[in-house]
MARVEXGU-893740 format. One record per residue (C-alpha): x, y negated, z negated; chain. Coordinates in steps of 0.2 Angstrom, whole numbers, plus 5000, padded with zeros to 4 digits. Each point is the difference from the previous one (the first is absolute). Example, Ala and Ser with C-alpha at 12.3 -4.5 7.8 and 13.67 -1.06 7.14 Angstrom:
! MARVEXGU-893740
+------+------+------+-------+
!   c1 !   c2 !   c3 ! kette !
+------+------+------+-------+
! 5062 ! 5022 ! 4961 !     A !
! 5006 ! 4983 ! 5003 !     A !
+------+------+------+-------+
This chain:
! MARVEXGU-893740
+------+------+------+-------+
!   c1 !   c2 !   c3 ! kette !
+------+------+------+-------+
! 4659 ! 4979 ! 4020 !     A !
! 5017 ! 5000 ! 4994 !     A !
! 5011 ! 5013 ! 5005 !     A !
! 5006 ! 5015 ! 4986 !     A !
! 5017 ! 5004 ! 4998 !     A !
! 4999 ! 5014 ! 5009 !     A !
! 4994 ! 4991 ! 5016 !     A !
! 5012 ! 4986 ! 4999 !     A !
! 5015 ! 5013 ! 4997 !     A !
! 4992 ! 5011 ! 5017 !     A !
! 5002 ! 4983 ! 5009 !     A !
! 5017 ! 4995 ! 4995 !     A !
! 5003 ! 5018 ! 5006 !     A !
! 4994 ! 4996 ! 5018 !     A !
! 5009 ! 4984 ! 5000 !     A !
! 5016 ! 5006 ! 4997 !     A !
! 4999 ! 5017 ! 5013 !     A !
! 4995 ! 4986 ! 5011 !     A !
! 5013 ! 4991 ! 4998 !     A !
! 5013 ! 5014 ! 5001 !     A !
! 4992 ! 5004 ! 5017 !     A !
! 5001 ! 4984 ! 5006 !     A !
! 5020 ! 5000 ! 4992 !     A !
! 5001 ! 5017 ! 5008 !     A !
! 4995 ! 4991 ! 5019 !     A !
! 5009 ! 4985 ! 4998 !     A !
! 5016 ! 5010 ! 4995 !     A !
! 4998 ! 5014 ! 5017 !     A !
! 4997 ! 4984 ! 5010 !     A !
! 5017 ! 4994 ! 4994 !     A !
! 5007 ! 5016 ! 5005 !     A !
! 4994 ! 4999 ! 5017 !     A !
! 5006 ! 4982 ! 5000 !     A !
! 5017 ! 5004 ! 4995 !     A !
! 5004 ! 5016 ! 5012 !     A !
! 4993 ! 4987 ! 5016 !     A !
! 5011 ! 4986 ! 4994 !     A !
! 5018 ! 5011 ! 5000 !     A !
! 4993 ! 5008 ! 5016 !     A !
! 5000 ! 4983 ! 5005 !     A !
! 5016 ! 4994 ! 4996 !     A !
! 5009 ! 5015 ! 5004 !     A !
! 5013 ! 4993 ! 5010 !     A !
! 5000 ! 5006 ! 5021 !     A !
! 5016 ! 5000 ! 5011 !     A !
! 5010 ! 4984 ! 5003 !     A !
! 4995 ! 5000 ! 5021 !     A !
! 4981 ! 5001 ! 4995 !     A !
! 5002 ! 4986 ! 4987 !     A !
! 5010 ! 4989 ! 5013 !     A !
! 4987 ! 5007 ! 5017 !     A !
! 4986 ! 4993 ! 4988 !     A !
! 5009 ! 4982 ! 4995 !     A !
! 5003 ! 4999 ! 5019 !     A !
! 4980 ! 5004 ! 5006 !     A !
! 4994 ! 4987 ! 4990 !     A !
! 5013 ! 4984 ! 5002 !     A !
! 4990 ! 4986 ! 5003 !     A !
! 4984 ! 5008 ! 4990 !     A !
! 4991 ! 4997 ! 4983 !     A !
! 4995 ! 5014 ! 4994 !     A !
! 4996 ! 5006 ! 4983 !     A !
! 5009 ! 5016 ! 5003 !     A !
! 5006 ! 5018 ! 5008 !     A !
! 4994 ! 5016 ! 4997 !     A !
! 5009 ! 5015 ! 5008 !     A !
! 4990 ! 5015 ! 5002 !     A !
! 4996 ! 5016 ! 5009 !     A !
! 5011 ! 5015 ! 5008 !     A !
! 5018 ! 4991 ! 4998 !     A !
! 4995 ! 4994 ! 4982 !     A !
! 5001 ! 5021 ! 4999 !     A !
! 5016 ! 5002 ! 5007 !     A !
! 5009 ! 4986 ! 4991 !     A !
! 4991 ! 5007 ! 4982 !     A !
! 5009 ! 5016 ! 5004 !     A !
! 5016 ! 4992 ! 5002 !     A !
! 5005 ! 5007 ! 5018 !     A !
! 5002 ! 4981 ! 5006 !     A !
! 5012 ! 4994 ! 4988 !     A !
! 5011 ! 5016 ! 5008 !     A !
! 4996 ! 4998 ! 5015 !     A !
! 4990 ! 4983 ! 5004 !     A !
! 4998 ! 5004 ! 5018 !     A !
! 4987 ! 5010 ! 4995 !     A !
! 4991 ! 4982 ! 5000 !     A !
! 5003 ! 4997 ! 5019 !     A !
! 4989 ! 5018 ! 5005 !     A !
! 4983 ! 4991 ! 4994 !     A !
! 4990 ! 4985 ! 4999 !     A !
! 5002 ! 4993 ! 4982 !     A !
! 4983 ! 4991 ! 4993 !     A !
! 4996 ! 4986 ! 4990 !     A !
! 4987 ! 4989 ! 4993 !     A !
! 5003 ! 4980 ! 5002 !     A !
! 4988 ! 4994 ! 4986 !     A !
! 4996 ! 4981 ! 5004 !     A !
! 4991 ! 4988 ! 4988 !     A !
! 4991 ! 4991 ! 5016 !     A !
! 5000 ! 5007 ! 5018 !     A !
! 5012 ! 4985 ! 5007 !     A !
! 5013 ! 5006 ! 4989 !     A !
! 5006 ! 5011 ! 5012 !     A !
! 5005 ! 4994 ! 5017 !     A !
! 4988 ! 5005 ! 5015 !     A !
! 4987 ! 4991 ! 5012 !     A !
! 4982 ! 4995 ! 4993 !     A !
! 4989 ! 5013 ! 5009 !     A !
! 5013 ! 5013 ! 4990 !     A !
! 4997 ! 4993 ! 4985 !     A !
! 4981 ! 4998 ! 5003 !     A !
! 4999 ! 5020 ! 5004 !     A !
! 5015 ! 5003 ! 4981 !     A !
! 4984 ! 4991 ! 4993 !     A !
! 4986 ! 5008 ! 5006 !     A !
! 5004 ! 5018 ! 5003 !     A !
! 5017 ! 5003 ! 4990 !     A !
! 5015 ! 5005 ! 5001 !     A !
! 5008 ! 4993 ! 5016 !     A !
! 5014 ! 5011 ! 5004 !     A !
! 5016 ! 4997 ! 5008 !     A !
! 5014 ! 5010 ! 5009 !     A !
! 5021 ! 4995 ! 4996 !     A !
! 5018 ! 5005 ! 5004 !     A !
! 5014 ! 4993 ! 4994 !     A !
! 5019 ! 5007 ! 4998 !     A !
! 5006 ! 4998 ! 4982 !     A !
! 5017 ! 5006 ! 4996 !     A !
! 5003 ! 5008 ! 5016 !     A !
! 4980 ! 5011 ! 4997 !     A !
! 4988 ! 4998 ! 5012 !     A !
! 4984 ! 4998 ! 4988 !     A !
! 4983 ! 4999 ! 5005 !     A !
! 4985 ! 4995 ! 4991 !     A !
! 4979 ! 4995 ! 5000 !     A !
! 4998 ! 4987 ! 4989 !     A !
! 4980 ! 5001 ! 4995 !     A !
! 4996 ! 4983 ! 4993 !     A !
! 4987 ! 4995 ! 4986 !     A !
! 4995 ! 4985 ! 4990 !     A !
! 4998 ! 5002 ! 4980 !     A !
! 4982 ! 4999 ! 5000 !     A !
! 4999 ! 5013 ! 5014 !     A !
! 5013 ! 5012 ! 4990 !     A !
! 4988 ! 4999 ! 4983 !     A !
! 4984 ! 5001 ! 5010 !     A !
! 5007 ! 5015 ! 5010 !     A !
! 5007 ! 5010 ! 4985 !     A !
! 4984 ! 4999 ! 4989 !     A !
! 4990 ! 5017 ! 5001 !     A !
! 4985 ! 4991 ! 5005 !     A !
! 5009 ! 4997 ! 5016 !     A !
! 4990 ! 5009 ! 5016 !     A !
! 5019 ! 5000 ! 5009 !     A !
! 5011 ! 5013 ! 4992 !     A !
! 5014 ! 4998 ! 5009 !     A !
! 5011 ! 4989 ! 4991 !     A !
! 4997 ! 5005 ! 4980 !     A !
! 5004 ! 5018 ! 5007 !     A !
! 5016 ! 4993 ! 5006 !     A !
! 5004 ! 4993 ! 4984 !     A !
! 4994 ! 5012 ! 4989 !     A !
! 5017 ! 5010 ! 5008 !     A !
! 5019 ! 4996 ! 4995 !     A !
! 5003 ! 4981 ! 5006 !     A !
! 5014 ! 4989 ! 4997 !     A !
! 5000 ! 4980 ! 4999 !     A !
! 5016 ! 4996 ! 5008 !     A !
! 4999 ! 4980 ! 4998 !     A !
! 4989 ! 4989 ! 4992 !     A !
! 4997 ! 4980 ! 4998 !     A !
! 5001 ! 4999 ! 4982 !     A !
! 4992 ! 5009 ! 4982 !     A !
! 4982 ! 4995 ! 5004 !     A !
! 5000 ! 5006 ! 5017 !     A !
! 5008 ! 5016 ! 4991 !     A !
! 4985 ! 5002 ! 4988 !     A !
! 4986 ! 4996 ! 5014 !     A !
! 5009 ! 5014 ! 5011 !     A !
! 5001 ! 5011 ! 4987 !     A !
! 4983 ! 5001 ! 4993 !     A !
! 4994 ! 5003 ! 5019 !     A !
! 5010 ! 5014 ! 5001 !     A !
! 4996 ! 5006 ! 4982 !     A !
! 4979 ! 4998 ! 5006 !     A !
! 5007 ! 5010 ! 5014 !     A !
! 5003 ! 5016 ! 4988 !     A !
! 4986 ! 4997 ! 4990 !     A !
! 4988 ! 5000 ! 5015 !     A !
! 5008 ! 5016 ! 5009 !     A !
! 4999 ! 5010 ! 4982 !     A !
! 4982 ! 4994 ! 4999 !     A !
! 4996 ! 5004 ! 5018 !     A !
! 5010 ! 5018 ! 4994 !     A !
! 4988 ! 5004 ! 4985 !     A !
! 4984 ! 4999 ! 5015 !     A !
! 5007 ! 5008 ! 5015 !     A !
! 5012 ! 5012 ! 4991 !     A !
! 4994 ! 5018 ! 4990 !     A !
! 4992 ! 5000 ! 4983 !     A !
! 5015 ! 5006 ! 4993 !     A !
! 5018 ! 5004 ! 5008 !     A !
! 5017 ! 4997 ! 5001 !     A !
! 5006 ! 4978 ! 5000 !     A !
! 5006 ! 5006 ! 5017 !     A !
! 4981 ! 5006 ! 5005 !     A !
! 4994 ! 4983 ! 4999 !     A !
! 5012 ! 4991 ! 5010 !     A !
! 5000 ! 5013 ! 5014 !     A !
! 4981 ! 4998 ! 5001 !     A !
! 5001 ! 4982 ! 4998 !     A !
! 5010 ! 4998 ! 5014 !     A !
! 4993 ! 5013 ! 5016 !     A !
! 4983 ! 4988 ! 4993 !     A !
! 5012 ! 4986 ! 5005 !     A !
! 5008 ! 5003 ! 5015 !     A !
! 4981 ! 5006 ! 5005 !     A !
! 4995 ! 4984 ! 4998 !     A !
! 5013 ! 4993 ! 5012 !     A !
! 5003 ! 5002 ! 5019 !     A !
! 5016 ! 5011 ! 4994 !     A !
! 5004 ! 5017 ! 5008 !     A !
! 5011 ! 5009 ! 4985 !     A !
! 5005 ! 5018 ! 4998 !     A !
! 4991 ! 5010 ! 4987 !     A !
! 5016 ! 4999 ! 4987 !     A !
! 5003 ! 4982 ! 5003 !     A !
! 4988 ! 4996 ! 4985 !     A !
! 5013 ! 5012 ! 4990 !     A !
! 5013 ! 4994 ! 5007 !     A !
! 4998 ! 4982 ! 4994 !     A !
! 4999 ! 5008 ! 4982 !     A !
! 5016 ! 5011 ! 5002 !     A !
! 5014 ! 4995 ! 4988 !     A !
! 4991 ! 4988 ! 4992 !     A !
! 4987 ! 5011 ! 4990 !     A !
! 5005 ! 4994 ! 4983 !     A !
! 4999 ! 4981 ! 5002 !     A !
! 4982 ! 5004 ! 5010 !     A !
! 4995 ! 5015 ! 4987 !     A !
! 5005 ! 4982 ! 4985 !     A !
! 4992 ! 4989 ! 5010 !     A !
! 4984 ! 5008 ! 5003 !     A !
! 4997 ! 5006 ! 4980 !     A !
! 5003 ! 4983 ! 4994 !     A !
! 4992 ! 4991 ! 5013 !     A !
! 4983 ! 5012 ! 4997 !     A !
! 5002 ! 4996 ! 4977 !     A !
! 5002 ! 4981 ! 5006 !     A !
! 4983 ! 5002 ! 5010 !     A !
! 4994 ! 5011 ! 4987 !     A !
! 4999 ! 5015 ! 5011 !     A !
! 5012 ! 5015 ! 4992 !     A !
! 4991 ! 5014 ! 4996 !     A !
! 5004 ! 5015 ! 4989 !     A !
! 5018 ! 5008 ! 5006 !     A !
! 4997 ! 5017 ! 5007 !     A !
! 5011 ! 5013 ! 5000 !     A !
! 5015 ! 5001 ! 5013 !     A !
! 5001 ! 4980 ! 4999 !     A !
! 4983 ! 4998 ! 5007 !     A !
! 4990 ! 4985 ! 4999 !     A !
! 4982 ! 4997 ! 4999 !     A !
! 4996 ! 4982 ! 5004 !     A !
! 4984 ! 4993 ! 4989 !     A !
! 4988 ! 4999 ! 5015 !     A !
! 4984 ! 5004 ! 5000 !     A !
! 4990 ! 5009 ! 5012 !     A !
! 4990 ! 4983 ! 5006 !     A !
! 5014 ! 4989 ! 4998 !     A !
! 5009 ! 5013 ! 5013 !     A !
! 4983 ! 4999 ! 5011 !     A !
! 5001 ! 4982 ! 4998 !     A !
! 5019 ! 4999 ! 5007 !     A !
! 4996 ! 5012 ! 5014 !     A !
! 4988 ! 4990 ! 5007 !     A !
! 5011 ! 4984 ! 4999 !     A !
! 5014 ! 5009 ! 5007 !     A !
! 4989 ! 5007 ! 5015 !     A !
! 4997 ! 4980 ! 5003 !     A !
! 5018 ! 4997 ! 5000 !     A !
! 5002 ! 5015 ! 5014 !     A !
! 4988 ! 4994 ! 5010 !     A !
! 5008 ! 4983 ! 5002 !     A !
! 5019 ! 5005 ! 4998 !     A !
! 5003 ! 5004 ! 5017 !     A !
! 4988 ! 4988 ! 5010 !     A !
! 5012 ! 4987 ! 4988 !     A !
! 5015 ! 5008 ! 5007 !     A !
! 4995 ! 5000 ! 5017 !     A !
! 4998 ! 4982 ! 4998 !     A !
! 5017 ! 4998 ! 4992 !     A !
! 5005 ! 5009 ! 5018 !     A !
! 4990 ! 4988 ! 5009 !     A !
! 5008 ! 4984 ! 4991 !     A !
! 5018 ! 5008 ! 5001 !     A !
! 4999 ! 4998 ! 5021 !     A !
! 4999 ! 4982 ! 4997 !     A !
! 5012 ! 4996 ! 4984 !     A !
! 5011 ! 5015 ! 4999 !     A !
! 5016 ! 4990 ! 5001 !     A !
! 5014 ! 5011 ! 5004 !     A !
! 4988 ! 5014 ! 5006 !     A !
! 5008 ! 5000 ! 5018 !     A !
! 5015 ! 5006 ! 4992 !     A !
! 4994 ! 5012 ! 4988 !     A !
! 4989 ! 5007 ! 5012 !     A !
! 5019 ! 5003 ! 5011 !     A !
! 5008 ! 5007 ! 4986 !     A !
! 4988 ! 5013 ! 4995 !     A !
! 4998 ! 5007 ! 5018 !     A !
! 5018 ! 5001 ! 5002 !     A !
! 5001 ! 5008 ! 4982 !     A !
! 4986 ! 5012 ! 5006 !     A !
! 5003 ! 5004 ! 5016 !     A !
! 5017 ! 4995 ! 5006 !     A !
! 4996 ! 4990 ! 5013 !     A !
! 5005 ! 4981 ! 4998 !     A !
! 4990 ! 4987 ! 5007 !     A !
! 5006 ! 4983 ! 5007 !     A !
! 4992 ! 4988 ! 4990 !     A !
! 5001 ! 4984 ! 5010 !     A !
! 4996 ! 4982 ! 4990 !     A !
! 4983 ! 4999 ! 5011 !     A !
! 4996 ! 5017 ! 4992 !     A !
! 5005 ! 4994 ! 4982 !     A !
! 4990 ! 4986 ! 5001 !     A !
! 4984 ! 5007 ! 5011 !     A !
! 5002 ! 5018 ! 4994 !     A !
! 4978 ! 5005 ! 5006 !     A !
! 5004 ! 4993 ! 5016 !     A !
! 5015 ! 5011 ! 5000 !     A !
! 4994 ! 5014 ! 4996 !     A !
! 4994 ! 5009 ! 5014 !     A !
! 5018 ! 4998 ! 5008 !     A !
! 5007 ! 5007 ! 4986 !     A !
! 4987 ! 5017 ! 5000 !     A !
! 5003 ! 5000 ! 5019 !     A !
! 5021 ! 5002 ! 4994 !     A !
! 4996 ! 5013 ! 4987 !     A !
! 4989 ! 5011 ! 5013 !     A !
! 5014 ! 4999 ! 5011 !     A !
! 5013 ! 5006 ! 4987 !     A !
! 4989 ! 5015 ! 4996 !     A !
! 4996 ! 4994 ! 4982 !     A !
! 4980 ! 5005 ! 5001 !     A !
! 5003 ! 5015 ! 5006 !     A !
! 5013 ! 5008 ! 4987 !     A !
+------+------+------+-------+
């Protein structure tokens, strides 16, 4: 029967609100797209750049991404005056490989990257007179997308990226664009995890404080109660931008409340739905971490060391760390509580 004017009018209506919603998604996803990339390319202190190039002489990577409580204290601006500041912690990063041999290490470390990632790995090295440290966490590409989709059961590394992260070296433009859509799918899945876990409607900063306890409670972390706030701190804006475009890009952005309130478009058994998946992803977050321990005794390169470091940090006490103990640090071990017990640490 063929259609009245009226009818084809009504579906030429329809097409084209679809089409400016689609426009509308496509242009918030460009948004988000746009604020990860400068985040990206911001540029980091000249020591971290050259610390980086020195880590990975020798390697193949694809690239470097510098993230986590130092990323902080160099977005303030506090290491550019004063770049000791980088010395006091542990400065993290992300080696992003296109196949596990790309980065120099024996087979069974490789074997364990592949099959229960990341490997991680502990180094010092004095640039420009700064003793730096750092844990170098280390993924192949494939892993990285896998790992930052929100179907992923592990939440432990898109809840890392969905935070301020830097890319402080990279092999070329296509390495760039892989990297970056990782850490863009990053965002999208914390902001879509945010919607589920977080209120019906509240403040941007709402979600992500939700988001995040849900996180770390899916990990074998001990955090404070602000340390959820605390990763949001200064940087409400660019998380308050990400998280409304991210939510129109997924189609998610509900009415605006009053107050600057948001009311992500979930409904009731969509929310059910996402409970019960995340209840799934609690269950196995920290038998998965325990693992991650378990694996970490065997391939922990550099863990000696770090282990030193952060009991002298901690307690004070220095322990002697002899190259047998480097290399055989479980069979070590005991010696090394037996030193602690005597220098009173257990009992402070």
């Amino acid at each position: 029967m063929p259609l009245s004017a009226r009818d084809r009018d009504g579906e030429a209506g329809d097409a084209m609100t679809t089409s400016t919603q689609e426009q509308g998604r496509l242009d918030a996803a460009g948004v988000v797209a746009r604020i990860i990339a400068s985040e990206l390319t911001t540029p980091v202190p000249e020591v971290v750049t050259a610390l980086v190039e020195t880590l990975i002489a020798g390697a193949r990577p694809l690239g470097v991404l510098f993230y986590g409580s130092v990323v902080r204290v160099v977005s303030s601006g506090d290491a550019a005056a004063d770049p000791s500041l980088l010395s006091e912690g542990v400065l993290d990063f992300y080696v992003i490989v296109e196949h596990q041999a790309d980065w120099p290490r024996g087979r069974l470390a490789r074997v364990a990257n592949a099959i229960l990632p990341p490997n991680v790995e502990y180094h010092e090295q004095m640039i420009d007179g700064l003793m730096l440290r750092a844990k170098v966490a280390i993924l192949s590409l494939r892993q990285f997308r896998r790992l930052t989709r929100s179907g992923s059961r592990d939440t432990s590394v898109w809840a890392r990226f969905s935070q301020p992260v830097r890319l402080v070296w990279v092999r070329d433009a296509d390495a760039a664009d892989a990297i970056l859509r990782c850490v863009v799918r990053a965002v999208g899945t914390a902001a879509f995890w945010a919607a589920r876990l977080g209120p019906d409607r509240g403040v941007p900063d709402t979600y992500w404080d939700a988001l995040y306890r849900q996180t770390y409670g899916a990990e074998l972390r001990v955090e404070t109660k602000d340390r959820p706030r605390q990763l949001i701190g200064g940087e409400e804006e660019r998380f308050r931008r990400l998280l409304t475009a991210s939510w129109a890009a997924g189609g998610l952005i509900g009415a605006a409340q009053e107050n600057g309130e948001l009311a992500p478009a979930v409904s009731a058994a969509g929310r059910s739905s996402a409970l019960r998946r995340w209840r799934t992803r609690l269950r196995l977050g920290r038998p998965l971490n325990v693992a991650r321990l378990m694996k970490a005794a065997f391939t922990f390169a550099g863990g000696a060391r770090y282990l030193v470091w952060k009991i002298e940090r901690h307690s004070g006490v220095r322990v002697p760390l002899t190259p047998f103990a480097e290399r055989h640090p479980l069979l070590s071990a005991p010696a090394v509580v037996f030193r602690l017990m005597r220098a009173g640490v257990f009992s402070r």
